[in-house]
SEDRENGU-824749 format. One record per atom (N, C-alpha, C, O): residue in one letter; x, y, z. Coordinates in steps of 0.001 Angstrom, whole numbers, padded with zeros to 6 digits, always signed. Example, Ala and Ser with C-alpha at 12.3 -4.5 7.8 and 13.67 -1.06 7.14 Angstrom:
2
A+013190-005690+007800
A+012300-004500+007800
A+013200-003300+007800
A+014236-003319+008465
S+012850-002250+007080
S+013670-001060+007140
S+012900+000030+007870
S+013409+001138+008039
This chain:
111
X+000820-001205+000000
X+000000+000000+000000
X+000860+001264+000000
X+000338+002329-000329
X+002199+001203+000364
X+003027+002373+000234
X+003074+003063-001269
X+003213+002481-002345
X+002938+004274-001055
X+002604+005006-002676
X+001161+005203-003029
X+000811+006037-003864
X+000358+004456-002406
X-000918+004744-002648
X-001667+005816-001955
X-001599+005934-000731
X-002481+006712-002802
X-002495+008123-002770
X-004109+007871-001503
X-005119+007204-001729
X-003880+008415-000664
X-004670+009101+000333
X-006189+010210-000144
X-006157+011359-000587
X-007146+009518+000093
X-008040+010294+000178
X-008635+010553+001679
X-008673+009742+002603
X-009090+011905+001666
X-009961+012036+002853
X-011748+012292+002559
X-012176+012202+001408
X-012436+012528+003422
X-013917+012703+003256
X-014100+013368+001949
X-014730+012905+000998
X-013305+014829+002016
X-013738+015376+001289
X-012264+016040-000575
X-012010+017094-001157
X-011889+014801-000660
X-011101+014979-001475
X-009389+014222-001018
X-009079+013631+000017
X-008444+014579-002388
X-007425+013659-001982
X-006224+014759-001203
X-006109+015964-001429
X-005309+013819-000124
X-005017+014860+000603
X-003297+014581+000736
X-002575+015345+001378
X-002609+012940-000227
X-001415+013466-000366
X-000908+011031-000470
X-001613+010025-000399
X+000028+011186-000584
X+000109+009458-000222
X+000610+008713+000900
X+001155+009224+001878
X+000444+007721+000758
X+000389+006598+001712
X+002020+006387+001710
X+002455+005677+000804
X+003371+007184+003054
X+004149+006799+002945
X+005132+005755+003363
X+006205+005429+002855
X+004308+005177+004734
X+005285+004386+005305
X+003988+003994+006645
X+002791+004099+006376
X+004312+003697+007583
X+003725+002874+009053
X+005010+003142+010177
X+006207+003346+009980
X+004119+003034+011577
X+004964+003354+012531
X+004019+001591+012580
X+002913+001166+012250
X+005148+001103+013136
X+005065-000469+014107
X+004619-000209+015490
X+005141+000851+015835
X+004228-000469+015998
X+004381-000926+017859
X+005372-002451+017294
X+005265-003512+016678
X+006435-001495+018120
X+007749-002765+018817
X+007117-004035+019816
X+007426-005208+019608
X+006473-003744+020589
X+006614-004616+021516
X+005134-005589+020803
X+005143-006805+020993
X+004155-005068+020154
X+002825-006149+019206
X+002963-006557+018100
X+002496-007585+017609
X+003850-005493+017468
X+003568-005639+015809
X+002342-004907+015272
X+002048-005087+014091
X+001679-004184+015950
X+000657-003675+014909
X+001073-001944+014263
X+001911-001089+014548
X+000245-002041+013531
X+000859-000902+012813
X-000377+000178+013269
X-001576+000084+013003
X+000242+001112+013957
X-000232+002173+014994
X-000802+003387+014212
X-001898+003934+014334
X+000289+003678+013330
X-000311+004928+012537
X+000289+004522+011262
X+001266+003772+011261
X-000308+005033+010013
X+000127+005293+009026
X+000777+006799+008657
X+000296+007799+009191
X+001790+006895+007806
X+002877+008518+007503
X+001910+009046+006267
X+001505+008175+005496
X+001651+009945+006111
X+001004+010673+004951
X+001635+011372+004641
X+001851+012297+005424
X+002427+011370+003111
X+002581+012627+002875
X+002406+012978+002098
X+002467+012438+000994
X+001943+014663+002530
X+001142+016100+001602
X+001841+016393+001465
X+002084+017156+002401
X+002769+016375+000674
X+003855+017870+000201
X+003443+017974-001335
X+004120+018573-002171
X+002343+017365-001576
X+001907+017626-003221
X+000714+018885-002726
X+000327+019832-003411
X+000494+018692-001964
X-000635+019539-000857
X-000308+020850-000469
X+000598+020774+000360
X-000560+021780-000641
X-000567+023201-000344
X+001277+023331+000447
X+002371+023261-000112
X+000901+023547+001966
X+002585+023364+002186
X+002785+022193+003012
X+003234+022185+004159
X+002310+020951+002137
X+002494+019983+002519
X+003853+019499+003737
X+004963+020027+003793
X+003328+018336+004638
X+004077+018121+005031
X+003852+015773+005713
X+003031+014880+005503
X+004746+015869+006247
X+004679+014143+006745
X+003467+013835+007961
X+003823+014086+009112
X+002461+013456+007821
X+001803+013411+009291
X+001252+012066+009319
X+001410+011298+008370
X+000555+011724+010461
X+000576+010028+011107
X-001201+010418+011202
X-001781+011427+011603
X-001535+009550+010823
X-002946+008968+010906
X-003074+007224+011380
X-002134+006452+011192
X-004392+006787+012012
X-004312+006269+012655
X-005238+004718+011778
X-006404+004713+011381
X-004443+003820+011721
X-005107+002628+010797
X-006578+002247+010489
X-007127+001771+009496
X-007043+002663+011798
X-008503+002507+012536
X-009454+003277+011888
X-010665+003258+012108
X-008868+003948+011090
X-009224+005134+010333
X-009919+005185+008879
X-010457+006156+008346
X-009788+004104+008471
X-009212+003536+007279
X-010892+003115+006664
X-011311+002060+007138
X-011760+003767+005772
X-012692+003193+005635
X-012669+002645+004259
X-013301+001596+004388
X-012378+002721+003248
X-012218+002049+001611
X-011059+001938+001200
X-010718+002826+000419
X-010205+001053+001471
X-008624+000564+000396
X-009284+000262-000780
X-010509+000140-000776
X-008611+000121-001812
X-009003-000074-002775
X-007667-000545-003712
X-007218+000052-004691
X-007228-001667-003168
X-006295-002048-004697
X-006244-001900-005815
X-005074-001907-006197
X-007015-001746-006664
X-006980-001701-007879
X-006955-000412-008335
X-006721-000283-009537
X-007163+000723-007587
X-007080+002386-007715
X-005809+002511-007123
X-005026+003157-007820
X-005266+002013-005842
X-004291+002137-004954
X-004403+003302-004775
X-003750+004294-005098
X-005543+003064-004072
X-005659+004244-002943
X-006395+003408-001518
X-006747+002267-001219
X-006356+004895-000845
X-007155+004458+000470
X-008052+005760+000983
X-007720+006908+000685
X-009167+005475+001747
X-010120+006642+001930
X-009872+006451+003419
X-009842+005332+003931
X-009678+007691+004160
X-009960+007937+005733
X-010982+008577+005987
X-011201+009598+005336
X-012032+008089+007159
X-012804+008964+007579
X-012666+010427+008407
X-013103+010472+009557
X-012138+011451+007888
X-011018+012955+008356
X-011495+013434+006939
X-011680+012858+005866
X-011633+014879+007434
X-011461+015957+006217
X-010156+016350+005924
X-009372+016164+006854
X-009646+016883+004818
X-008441+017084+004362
X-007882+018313+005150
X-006654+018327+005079
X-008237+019030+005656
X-008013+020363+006573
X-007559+019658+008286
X-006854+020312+009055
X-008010+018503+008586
X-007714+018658+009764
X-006686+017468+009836
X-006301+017027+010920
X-006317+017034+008779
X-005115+016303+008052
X-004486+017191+007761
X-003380+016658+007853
X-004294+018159+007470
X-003248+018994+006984
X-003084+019983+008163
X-002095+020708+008063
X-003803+020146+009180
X-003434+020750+010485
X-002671+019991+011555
X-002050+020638+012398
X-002673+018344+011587
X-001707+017790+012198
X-000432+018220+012374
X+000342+018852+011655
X-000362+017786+013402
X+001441+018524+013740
X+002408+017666+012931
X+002281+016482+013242
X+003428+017899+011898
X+004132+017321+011108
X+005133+016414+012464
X+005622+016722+013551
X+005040+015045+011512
X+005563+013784+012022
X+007132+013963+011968
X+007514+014575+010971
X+008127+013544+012854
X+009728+013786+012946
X+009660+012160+012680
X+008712+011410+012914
X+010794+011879+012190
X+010876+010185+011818
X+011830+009672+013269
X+011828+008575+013827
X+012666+011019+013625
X+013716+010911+014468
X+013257+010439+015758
X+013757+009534+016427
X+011968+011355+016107
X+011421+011461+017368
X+010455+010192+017673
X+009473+010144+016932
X+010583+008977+018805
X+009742+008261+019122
X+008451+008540+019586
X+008125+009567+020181
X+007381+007149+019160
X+006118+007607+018769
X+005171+007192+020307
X+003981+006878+020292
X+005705+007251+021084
X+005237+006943+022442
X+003774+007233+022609
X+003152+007695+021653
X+003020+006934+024060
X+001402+006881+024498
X+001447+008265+024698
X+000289+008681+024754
X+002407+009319+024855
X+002079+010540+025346
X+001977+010953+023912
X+001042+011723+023690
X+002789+010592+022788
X+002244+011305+021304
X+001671+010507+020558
X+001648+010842+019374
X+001217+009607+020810
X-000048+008850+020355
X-001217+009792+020784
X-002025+010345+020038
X-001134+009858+022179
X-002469+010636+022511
X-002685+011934+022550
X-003608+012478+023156
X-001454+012713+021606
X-001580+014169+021302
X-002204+014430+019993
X-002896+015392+019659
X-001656+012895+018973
X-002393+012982+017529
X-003815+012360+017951
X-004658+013162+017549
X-004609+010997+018753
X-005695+011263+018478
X-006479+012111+019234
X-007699+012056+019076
X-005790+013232+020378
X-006192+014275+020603
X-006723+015000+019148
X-007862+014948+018682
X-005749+015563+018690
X-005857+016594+017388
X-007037+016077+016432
X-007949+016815+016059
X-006927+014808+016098
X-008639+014347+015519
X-009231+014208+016344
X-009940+013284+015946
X-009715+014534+017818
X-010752+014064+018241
X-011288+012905+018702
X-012358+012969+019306
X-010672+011698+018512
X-011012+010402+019050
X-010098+010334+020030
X-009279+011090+020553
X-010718+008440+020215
X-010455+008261+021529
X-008764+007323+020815
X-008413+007037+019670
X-008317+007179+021769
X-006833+006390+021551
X-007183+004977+021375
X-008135+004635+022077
X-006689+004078+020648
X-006632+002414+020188
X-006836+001823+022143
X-007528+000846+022428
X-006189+002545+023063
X-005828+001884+024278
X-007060+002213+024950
X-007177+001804+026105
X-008048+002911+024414
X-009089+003527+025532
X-010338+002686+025277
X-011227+002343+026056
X-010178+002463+024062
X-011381+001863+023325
X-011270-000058+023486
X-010713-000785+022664
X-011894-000471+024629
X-011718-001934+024970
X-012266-002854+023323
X-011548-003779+022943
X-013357-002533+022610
X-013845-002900+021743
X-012637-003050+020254
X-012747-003687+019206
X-011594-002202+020749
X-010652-002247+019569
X-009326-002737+019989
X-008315-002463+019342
X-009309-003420+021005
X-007818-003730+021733
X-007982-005333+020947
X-009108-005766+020703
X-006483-006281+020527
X-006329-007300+020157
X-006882-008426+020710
X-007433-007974+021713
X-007062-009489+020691
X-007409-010664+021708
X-005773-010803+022353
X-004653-010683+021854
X-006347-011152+023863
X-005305-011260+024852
X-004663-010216+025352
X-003859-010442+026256
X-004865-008808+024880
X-003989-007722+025333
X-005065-007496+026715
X-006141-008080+026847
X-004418-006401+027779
X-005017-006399+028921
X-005989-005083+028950
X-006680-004847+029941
């Protein structure tokens, strides 16, 4: 799916560049977007959970987010680790709740 161009609700908002892992599960926590085809585009992390139409054969993917509050995210550092305190500053910034808050979305066996 890397390269595949990003849509949001209301239009396309830049591509699909990469995934942050969780080290210690393996799941892939956020996805990297990047807008720099986008106004003054920049790298930002959206959250997998997010994810309402992939579409292989377009290679793309649709998030449920408008393109404005995707492009207001605080730009992603590759340098800087992606810890529970900035996990929960990005799904602060959209508005939801965090993967850890939501019992209905936690893995089988996690606590």
């Amino acid at each position: 799916m890397t390269g595949s161009h990003l849509h949001a609700n209301d239009g396309e908002i830049g591509r699909l560049q990469g995934f942050v892992v969780d080290d210690r599960s393996w799941s892939i926590r956020f996805i990297i977007v990047n807008s720099t085809n986008w106004w003054l585009g920049h790298h930002v992390l959206v959250s997998p959970e997010w994810i309402q139409y992939p579409s292989w054969s377009r290679s793309s993917v649709t998030v449920n987010l408008d393109r404005q509050t995707i492009e207001d995210a605080r730009a992603y550092d590759a340098d800087a680790a992606v810890g529970r305190d900035a996990g929960a500053n990005i799904y602060s910034h959209y508005n939801r709740n965090g993967y850890w808050q939501d019992k209905r979305q936690r893995p089988c066996g996690a606590p």
